[in-house]
C-alpha positions in Angstrom: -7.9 25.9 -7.1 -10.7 23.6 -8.3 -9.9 24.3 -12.5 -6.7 22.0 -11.6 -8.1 19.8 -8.9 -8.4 16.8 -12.0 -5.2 17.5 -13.1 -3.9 16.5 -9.2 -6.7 14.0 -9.0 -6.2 11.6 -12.2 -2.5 10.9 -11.8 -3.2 10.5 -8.2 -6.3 8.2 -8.8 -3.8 6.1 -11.5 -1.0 6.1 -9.3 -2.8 4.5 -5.9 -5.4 1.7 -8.2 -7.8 1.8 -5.2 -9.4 -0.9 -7.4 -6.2 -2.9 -8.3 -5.5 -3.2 -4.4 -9.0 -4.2 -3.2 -7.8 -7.8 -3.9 -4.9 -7.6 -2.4 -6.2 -6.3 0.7 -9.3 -8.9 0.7 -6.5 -11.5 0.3 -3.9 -10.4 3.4 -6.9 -9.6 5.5 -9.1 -13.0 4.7 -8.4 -14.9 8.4 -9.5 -11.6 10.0 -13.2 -10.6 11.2 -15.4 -8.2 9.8 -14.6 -5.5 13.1 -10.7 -6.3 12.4 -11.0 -6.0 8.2 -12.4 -2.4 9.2 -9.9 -1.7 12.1 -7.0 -2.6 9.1 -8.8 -0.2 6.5 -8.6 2.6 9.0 -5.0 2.0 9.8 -3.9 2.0 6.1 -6.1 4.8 5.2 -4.7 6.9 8.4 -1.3 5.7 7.8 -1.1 6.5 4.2 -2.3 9.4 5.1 0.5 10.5 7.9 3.0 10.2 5.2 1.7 11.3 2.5 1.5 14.4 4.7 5.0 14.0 5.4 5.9 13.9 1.4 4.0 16.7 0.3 5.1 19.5 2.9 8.9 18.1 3.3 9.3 14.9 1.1 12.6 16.7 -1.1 14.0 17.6 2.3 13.3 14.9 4.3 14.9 12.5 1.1 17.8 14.7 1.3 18.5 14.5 4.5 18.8 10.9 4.7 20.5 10.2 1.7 17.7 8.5 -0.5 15.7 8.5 -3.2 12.6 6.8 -5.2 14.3 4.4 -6.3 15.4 3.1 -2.7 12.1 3.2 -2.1 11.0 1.1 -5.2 13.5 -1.4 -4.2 13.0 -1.9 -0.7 9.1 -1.7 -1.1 9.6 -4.8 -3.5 11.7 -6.9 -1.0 8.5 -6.1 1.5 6.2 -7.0 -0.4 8.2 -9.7 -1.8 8.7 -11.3 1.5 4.8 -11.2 2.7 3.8 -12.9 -1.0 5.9 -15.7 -0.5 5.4 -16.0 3.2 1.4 -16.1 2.3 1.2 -18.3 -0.4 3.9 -21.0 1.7 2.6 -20.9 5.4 -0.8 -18.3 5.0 -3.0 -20.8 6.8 -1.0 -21.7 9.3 0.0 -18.4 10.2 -3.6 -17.5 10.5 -4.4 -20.5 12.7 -1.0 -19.3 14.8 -2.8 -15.9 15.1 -6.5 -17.4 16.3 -4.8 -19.1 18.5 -3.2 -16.5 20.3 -6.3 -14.7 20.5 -8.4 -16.8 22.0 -5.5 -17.1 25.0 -4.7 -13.6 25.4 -7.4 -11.3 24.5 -5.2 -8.5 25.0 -2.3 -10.2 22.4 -1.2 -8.1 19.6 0.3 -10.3 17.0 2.1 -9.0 14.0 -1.0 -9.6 11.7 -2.2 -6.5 13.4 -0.1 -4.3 12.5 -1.3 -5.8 8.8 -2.9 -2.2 8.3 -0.3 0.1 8.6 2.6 -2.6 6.2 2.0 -3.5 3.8 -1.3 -2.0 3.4 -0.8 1.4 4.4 2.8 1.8 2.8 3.6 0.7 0.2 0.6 -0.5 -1.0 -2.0 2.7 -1.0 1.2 4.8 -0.9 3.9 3.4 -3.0 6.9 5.2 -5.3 4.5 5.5 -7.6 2.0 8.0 -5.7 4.8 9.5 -3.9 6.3 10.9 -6.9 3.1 12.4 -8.2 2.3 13.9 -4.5 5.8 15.5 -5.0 4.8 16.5 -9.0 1.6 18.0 -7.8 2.7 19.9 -5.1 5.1 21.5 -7.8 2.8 22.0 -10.4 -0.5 22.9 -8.4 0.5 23.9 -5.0 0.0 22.6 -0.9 -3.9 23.1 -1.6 -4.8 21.0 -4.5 -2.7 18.5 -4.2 -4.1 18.1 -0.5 -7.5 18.1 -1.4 -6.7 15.3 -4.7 -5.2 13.6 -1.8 -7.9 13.3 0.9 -10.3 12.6 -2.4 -8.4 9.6 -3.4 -7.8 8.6 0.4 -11.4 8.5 0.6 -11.6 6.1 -2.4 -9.2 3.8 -1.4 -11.3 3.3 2.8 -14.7 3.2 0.4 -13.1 0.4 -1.4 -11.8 -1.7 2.0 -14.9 -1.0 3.8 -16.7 -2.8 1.7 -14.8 -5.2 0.4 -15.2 -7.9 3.2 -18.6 -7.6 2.4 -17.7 -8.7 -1.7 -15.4 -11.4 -0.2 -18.0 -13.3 2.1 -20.2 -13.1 -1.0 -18.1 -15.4 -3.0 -17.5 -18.0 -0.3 -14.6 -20.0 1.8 -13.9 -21.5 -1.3 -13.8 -19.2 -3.9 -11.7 -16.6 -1.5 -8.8 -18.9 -0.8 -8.3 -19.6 -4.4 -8.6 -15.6 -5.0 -6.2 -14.8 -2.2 -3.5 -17.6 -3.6 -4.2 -15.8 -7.2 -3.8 -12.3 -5.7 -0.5 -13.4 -3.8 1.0 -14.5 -6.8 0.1 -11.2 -8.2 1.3 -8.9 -5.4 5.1 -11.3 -5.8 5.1 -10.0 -9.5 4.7 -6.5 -8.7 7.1 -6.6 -6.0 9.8 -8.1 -8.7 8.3 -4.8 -10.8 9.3 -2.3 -8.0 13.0 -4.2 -7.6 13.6 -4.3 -11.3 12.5 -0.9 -11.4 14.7 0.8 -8.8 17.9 -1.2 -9.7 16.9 0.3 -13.2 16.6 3.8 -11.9 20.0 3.2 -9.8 22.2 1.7 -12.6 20.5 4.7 -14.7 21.0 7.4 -11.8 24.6 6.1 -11.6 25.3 6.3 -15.9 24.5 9.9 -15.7 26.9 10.5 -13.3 29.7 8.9 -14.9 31.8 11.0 -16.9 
């Protein structure tokens, strides 16, 4: 099991960037606290986790029976992501502000922002097309165990990463992280035009093939 365990791991490691989404997640979480930065790291570790899960032991079946594929998934990943870029980099202050506000009243309040952890972070962020089509390679080529174990490996990473990145991002200052988050957002709306091009490609390709 272990003589293959890099073969799983590498792609894996490639497909997730745990370093490439630090930013990104130092950027969407930057009007939270340091107890709610970890609460979000746990939700998109534990979330990416559930489905990951869910891909490896019935992703083919589970695609089937719905009727999709990858590049479905490309596409509307990108209009997610899409939508939280621009809504960031247009209102990110004053949503933040909207969201202190409610706090402060209603303890107990669970805005949207909370669920920040599980989307985008959580999917598609840590677990986008990208590393769902090398879970489902893996488990192919390697088998359940391996690709499990590459799994929790990079998992682990990707929470090591978001732990401490709060830490990273009060190091450089109010300043320096608004300009860093307005940066990364502009960023994360380039990817997300990546993922639509790329599933719209892999439709208009799917659909050539088919053609006679």
């Amino acid at each position: 099991m272990f003589a293959h365990f890099p073969d799983a791991f590498l792609p894996l490691f490639i497909a997730i960037d745990a370093v490439g989404i630090v930013p990104i997640f130092m950027s969407l979480t930057a009007g939270a606290t340091l107890a709610q930065r970890h609460r979000f790291a746990r939700q998109a570790v534990l979330t990416a986790l559930a489905v990951a899960l869910v891909v490896v032991f019935a992703g083919n079946a589970l695609f089937n029976a719905l009727g999709i594929d990858l590049n479905d998934i490309r596409v509307s990943g990108g209009i997610l992501l899409l939508i939280i870029a621009i809504t960031d980099l247009l209102f990110g202050e004053k949503m933040q502000r909207r969201v202190s506000d409610d706090e402060v009243e209603d303890p107990e309040h669970v805005s949207p922002v909370e669920a920040v952890g599980i989307v985008p972070l959580g999917i598609p962020l840590t677990l986008g097309p990208a590393a769902i089509t090398t879970l489902l390679i893996s488990q192919e080529s390697y088998g359940y165990p391996v690709t499990v174990l590459s799994l929790l490996a990079n998992l682990a990473i990707v929470f090591v990463a978001f732990w401490y990145g709060p830490w990273l991002l009060d190091k450089m200052g109010e300043a320096a992280s608004k300009v860093l988050a307005k940066v990364v957002n502009l960023f994360l709306a380039a990817i997300a035009v990546a993922m639509i091009r790329a599933g719209i490609a892999g439709m208009i390709s799917s659909y050539l093939a088919l053609t006679p």
